[in-house]
C-alpha positions in Angstrom: 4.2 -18.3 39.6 8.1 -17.9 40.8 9.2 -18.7 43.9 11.0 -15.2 44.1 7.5 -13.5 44.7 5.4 -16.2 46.6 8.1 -17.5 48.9 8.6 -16.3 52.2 10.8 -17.6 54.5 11.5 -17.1 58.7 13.5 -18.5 60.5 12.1 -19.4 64.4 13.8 -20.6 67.5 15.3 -24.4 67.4 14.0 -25.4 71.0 12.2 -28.6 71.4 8.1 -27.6 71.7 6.7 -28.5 74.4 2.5 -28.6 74.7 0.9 -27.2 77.4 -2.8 -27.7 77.0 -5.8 -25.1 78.9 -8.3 -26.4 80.4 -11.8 -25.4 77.5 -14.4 -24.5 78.8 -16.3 -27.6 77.4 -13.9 -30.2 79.5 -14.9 -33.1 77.3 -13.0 -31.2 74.2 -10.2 -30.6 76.2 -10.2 -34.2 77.8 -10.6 -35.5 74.3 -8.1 -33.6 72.6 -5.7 -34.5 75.2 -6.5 -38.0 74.8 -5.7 -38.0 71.3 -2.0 -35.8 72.5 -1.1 -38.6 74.9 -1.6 -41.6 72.3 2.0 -40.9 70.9 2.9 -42.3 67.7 5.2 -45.5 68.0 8.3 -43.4 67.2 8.0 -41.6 69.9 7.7 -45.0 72.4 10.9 -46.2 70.5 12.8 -43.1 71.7 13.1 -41.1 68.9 12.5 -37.3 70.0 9.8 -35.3 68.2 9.6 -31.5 67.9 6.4 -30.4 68.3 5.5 -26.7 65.8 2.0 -25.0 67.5 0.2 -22.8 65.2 -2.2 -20.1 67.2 -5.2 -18.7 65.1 -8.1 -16.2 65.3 -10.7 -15.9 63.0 -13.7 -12.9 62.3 -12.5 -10.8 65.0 -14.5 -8.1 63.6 -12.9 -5.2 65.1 -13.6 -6.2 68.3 -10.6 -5.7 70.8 -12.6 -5.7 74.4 -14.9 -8.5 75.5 -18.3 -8.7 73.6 -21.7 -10.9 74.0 -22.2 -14.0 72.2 -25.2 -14.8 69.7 -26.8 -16.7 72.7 -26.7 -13.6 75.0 -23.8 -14.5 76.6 -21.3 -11.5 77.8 -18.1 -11.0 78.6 -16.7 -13.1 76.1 -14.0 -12.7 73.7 -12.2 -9.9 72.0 -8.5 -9.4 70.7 -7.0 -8.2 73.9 -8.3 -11.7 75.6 -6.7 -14.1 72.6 -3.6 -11.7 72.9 -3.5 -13.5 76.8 -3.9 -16.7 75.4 -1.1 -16.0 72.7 0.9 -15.1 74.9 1.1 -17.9 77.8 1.0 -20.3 74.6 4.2 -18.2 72.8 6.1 -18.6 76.7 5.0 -22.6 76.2 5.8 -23.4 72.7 8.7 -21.4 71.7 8.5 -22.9 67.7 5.1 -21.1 66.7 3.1 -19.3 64.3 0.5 -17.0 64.4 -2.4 -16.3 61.8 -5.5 -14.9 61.9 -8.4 -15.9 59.2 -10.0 -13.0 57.8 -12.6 -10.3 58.7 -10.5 -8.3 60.6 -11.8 -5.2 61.0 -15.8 -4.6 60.4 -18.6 -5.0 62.8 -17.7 -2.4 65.7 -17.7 1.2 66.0 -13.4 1.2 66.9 -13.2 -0.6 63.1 -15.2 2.1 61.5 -14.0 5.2 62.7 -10.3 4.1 62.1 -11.2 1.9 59.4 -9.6 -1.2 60.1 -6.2 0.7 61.0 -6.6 -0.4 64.9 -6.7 -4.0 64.1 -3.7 -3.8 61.9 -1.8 -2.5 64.1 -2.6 -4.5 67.0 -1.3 -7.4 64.5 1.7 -5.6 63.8 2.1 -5.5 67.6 1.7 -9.1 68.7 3.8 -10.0 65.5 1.3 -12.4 63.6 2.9 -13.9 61.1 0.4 -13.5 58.4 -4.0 -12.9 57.7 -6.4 -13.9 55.3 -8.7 -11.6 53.2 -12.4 -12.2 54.5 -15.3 -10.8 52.4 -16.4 -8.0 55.1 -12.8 -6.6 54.4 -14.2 -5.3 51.4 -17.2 -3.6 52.8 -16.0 0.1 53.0 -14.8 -0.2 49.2 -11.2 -1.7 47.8 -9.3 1.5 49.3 -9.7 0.5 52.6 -8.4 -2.9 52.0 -5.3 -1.5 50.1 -4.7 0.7 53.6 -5.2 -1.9 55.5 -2.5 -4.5 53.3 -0.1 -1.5 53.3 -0.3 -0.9 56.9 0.3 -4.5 58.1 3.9 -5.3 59.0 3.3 -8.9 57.5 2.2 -10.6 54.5 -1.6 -11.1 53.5 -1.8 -14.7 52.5 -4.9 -15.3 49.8 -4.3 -16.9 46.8 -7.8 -16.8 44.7 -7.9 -13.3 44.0 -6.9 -10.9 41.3 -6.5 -6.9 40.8 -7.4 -5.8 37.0 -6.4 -9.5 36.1 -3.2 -10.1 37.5 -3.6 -12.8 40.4 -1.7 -13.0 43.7 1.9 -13.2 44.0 2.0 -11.3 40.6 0.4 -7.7 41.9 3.5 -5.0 41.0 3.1 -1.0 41.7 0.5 -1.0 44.3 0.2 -2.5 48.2 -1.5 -5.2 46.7 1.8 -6.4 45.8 2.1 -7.8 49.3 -0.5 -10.6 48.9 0.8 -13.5 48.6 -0.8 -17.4 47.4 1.1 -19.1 49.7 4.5 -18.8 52.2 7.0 -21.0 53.8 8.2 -20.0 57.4 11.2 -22.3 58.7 10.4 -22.9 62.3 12.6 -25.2 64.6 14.1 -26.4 61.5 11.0 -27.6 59.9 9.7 -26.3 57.2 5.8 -25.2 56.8 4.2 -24.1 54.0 0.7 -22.0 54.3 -1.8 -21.8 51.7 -4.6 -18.5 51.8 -8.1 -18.9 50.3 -10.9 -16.4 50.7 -15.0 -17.5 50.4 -15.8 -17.7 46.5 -19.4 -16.0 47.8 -17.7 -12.1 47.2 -19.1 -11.4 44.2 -22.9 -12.9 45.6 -22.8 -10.2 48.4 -20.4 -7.1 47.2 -21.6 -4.0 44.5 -18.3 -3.8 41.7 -18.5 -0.5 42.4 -16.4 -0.9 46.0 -14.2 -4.1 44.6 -13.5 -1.7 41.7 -11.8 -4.5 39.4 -10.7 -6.7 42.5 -11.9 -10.7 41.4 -12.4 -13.7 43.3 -12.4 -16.5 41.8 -13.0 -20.6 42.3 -10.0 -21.1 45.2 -10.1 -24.8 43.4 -7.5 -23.9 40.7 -5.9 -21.9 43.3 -5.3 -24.0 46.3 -4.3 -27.3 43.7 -1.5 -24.9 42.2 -0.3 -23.7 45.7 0.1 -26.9 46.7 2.3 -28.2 43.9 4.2 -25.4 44.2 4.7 -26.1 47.7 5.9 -29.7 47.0 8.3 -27.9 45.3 9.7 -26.2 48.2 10.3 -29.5 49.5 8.3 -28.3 53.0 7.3 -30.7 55.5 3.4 -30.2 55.9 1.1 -27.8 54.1 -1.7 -25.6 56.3 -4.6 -24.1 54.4 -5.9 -21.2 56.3 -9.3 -20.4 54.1 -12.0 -17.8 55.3 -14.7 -20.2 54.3 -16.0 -22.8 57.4 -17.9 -25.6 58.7 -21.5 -26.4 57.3 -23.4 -29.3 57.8 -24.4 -29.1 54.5 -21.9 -27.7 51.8 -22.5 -24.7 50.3 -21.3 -22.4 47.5 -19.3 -20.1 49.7 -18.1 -22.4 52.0 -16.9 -25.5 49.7 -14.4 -26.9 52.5 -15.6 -30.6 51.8 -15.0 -30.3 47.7 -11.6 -28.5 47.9 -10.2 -31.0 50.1 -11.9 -34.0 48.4 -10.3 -32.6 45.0 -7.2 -31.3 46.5 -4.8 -33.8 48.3 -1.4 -33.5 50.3 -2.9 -30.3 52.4 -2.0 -31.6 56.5 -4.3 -29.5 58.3 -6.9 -26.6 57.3 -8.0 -23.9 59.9 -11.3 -22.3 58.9 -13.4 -19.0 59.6 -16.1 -17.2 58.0 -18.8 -19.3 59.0 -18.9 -18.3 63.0 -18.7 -21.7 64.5 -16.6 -23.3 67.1 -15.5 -26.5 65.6 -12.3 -27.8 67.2 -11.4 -30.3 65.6 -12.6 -32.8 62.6 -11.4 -34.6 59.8 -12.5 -34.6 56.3 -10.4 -36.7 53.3 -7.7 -37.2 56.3 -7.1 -33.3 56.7 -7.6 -32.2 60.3 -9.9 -29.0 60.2 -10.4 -26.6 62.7 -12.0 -23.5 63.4 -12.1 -20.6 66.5 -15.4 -19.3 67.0 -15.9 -15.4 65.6 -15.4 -11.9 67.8 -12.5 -14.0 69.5 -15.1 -15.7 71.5 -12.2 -18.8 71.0 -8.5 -18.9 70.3 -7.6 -21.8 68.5 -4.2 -24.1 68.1 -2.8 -26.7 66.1 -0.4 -28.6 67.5 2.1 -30.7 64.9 4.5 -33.2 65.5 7.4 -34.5 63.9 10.1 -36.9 64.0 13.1 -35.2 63.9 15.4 -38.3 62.1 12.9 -39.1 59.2 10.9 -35.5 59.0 7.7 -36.7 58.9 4.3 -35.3 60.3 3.6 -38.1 62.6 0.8 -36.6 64.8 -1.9 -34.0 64.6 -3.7 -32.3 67.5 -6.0 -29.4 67.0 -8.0 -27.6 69.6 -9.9 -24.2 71.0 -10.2 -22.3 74.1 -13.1 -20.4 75.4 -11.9 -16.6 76.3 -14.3 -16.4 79.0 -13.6 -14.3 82.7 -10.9 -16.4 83.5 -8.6 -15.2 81.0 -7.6 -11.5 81.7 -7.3 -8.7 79.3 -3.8 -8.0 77.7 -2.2 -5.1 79.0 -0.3 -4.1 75.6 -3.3 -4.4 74.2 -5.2 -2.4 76.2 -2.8 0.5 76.5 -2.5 0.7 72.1 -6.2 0.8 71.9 -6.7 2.4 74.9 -7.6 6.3 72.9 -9.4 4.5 70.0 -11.5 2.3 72.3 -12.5 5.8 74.3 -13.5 7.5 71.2 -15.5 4.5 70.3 -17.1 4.4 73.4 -17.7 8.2 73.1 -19.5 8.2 70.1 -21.7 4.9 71.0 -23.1 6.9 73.3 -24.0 9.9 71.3 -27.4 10.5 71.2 -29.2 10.2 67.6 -32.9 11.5 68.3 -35.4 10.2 70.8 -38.9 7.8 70.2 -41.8 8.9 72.1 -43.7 5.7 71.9 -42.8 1.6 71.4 -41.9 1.2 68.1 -43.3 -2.8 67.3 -41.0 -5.2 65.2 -43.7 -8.3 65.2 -44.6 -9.2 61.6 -43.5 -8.5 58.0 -44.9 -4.9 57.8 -44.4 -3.7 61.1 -43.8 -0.1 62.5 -40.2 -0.9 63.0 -39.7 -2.2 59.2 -41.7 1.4 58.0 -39.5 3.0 59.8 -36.4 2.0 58.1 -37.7 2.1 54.8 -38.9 5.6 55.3 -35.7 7.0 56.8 -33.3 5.1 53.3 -36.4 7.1 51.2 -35.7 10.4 53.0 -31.7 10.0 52.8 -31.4 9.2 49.8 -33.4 12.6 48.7 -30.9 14.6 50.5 -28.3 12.8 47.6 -30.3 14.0 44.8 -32.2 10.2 44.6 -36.0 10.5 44.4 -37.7 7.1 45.1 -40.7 5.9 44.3 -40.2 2.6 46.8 -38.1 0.4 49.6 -37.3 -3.4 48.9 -36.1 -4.1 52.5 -36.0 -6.0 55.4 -35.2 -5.7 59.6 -32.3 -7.9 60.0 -35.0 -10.0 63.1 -34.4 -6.4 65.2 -35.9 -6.4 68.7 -38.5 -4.1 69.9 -38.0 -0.4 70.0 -38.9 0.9 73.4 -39.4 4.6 74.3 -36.9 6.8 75.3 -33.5 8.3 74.0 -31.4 6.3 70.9 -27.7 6.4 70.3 -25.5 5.4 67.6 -25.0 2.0 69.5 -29.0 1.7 68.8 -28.3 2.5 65.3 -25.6 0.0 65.0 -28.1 -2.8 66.6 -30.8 -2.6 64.3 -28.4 -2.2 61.5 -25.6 -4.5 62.0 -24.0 -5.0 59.0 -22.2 -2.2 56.4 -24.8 -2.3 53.4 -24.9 0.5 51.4 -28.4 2.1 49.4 -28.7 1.2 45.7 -31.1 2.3 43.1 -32.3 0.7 39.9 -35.3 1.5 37.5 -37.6 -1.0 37.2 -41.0 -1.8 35.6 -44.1 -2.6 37.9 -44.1 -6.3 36.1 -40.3 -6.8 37.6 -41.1 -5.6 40.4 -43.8 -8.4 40.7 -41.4 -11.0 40.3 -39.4 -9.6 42.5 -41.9 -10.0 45.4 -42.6 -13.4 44.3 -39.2 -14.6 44.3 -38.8 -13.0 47.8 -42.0 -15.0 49.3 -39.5 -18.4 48.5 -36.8 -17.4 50.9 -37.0 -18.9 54.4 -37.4 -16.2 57.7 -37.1 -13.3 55.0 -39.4 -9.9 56.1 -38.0 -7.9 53.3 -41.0 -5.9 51.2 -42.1 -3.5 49.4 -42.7 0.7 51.1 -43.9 3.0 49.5 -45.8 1.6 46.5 -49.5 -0.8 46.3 -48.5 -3.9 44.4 -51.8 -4.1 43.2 -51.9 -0.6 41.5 -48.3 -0.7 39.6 -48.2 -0.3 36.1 -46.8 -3.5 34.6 -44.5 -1.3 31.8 -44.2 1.9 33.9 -40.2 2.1 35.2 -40.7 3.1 39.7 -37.0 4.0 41.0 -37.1 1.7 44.0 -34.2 1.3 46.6 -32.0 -1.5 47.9 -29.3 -2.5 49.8 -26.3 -3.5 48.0 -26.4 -6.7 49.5 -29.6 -7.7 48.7 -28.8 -5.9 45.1 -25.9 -8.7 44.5 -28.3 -11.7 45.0 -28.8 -12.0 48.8 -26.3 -14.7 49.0 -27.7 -16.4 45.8 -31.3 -16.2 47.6 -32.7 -13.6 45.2 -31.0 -14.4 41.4 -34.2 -12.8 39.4 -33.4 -10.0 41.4 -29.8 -9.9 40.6 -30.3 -10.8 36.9 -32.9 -7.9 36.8 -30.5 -5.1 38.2 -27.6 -5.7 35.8 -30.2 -5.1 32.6 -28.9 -2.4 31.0 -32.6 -0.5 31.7 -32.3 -0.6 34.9 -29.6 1.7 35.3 -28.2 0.5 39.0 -26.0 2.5 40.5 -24.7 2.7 43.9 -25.6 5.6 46.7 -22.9 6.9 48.6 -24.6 6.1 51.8 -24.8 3.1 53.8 -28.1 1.9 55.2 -26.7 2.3 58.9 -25.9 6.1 58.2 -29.6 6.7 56.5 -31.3 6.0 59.8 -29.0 8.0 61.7 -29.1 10.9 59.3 -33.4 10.5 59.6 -33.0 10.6 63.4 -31.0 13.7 63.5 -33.2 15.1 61.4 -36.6 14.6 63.0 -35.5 14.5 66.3 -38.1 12.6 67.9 -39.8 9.5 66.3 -43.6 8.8 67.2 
């Protein structure tokens, strides 16, 4: 690729850095990390001066801009307008800085949906971040909305293993696609850093064609190895791999951190997402790898050091910072959101229908899992789809007690943006199908509407799924997959996501009993 499409360089301020660490929440990070600060490299005993360049990330905001609750049941934690605080304080600190965020921007809250990503672009547009990464829930609402969203943002989109009708990143021409870019080299304090985009290789396990609409993802091996010669080539002096794909304990295929870096060398530091962890700091093949949290429950920073007469990196810190209470809410933020986040809040409250008695969730074929099956089977009617059956599951939801639902319900026992498929298939796939789902660990998906025991081995049902499920499950159903894309089977997509099915079943009965 030529440097005249893939190179982008800023100049920053030429002040010395200073570090100015915050107290974590967890004070043995913080008293570790500052530990490893204060041991300065031997250059820096002999008097030679040292500039210090501090990256700030976030990662899988989600469209959340106010505080949220954790996974543990933890609230007031997080959201945009507490990491733009942090950023902030840390910008008025470290004048020779970058900011990035990770990937999946915008899905997950009701302010993402209704302006479809557009407030969290522009909120990066506002605190100036210097680049993002393409996540895989970017793509959830179909490839337009990504193009929007790269043609809205002020800055460039930095993912390298990706293509549009063939032609890879950094050589997109006639569309806002064109902005992506494999890699880019900002000059800050003199110094120049080159940063390298990867997205998760798991797209293509979890997302229908029919939103990615010729949009690939490929291997981010081949990828991330030519980045980085190319970057050698630049002559910069260290190389950051932001990469939506995180820590595991045990390497997997959508998250191949260990591998890439193992394969890949000369990479300084990697800062991770994808995988919703708060991991501030490790090394793997002698990169220091990091990662914030998700719903900007964390802000994270890297903190690099050189010495100014021979260039070199000669220390790495890396580190995260809880955005609990004791961080306040960005004004800027607040006041820019302020009209979106009240028509958010506005239609989280609107009343969807009303249950007249506890709805139970406890076991695989509850009331709660009938339910949902029965409302994608009477939605997807409405579209002209006449099922025979459900493949589904509840996504672990909690008990349904009595009284009046909203869409914030809804959006609780439907949490993620999956959308209804159909496919023919014969009573003897179908079989299979159930038997490859009794191998997947916790699952409660099964089959509504139809007796496994009566089904015609040759007879074609038309069953429903979600597209998620559809695409493999995340490589947890593959006979399923591999049975959808037959020919026979005819998939095709619904225009209707799951979430919108139950609400549409609400409004129309009113009252569930």
């Amino acid at each position: 690729m030529g440097k005249s499409l893939i190179a982008i360089v800023e100049k920053k301020g030429t002040l010395l850095g200073s570090s100015t660490m915050l107290m974590n929440s967890n004070r043995r990070k913080f008293l570790g990390g500052a530990a490893a600060w204060l041991a300065l490299p031997a250059s820096a005993e002999s008097g030679r001066s040292l500039k210090t360049i501090s990256l700030f990330h976030t990662t899988d905001l989600h469209g959340h801009i106010l505080p949220t609750v954790s996974y543990e049941g933890i609230g007031n934690l997080g959201g945009l307008a507490r990491c733009a605080t942090q950023i902030r304080k840390w910008r008025k600190d470290c004048p020779d800085h970058l900011l990035f965020d990770i990937g999946d921007v915008y899905q997950g809250t009701v302010e993402g949906y209704q302006t479809k990503g557009g407030v969290m672009i522009d909120s990066f547009n506002k605190m100036n971040y210097d680049g993002w990464v393409l996540g895989n829930h970017e793509f959830d609402w179909g490839l337009d909305v990504v193009e929007a969203a790269v043609k809205r943002s002020s800055m460039p989109v930095v993912t390298g293993n990706v293509a549009v009708d063939g032609k890879r990143s950094g050589a997109i021409e006639g569309n806002a696609f064109s902005k992506l870019a494999p890699w880019i080299v900002r000059e800050v304090g003199g110094f120049r850093i080159g940063l390298i985009g990867l997205v998760t290789p798991g797209i293509p396990y979890w997302s229908r064609p029919e939103l990615l609409k010729g949009f690939g993802v490929f291997d981010p091996e081949e990828s991330l190895k030519q980045s980085v010669d190319e970057l050698r080539a630049e002559k910069v002096d260290a190389i950051v791999v932001l990469g939506h794909m995180g820590y595991r304990y045990k390497e997997d295929y959508a998250n191949p951190i260990q591998s890439l870096l193992k394969k890949v060398r000369g990479i300084d530091v990697y800062i991770g997402g994808h995988s919703h962890q708060d991991r501030p700091s490790w090394y793997s093949f002698g990169v220091l790898c990091t990662q914030a949290n998700y719903h900007g429950l964390n802000c994270g920073r890297v903190d690099l050091a050189f010495d100014v007469e021979s260039r070199k990196l000669v220390h790495r810190n890396a580190w995260t910072v809880l955005m609990d209470a004791r961080v306040h809410l960005d004004p800027l933020i607040l006041e820019s959101t302020k009209s979106v986040v009240e028509a958010a809040d506005e239609r989280r409250k609107s009343v969807i229908g009303e249950v007249k008695s506890a709805i139970s969730t406890y076991g695989k074929r509850s009331k709660f899992w009938r339910l949902l099956c029965e409302s994608f089977k009477v939605s997807a009617a409405k579209h002209g789809v006449q099922a025979d059956g459900v493949f589904h599951g509840t996504f672990e939801a909690k008990k349904v007690l009595p009284g009046k639902k909203t869409i914030e319900d809804a959006w609780s026992w439907i949490p993620y943006e999956n959308w209804l498929v159909q496919a023919s298939v014969t009573g003897e796939q179908i079989r299979e199908i159930i038997a490859e789902e009794k191998d997947v660990r916790y699952s409660d998906r099964g089959l509504f509407g139809l007796d496994e025991e009566t089904l015609e081995n040759d007879k074609r049902y038309i069953i429903l799924f979600n597209s998620y499920d559809s695409q493999s499950g995340g490589k947890k159903l593959p006979k399923l997959r591999n049975i959808l894309e037959e020919p026979s089977s005819q998939t095709k997509l619904i225009p209707l996501t799951t979430r919108e099915a139950v609400i549409d079943y609400f409004a129309d009965m009113k009252e569930i009993d």
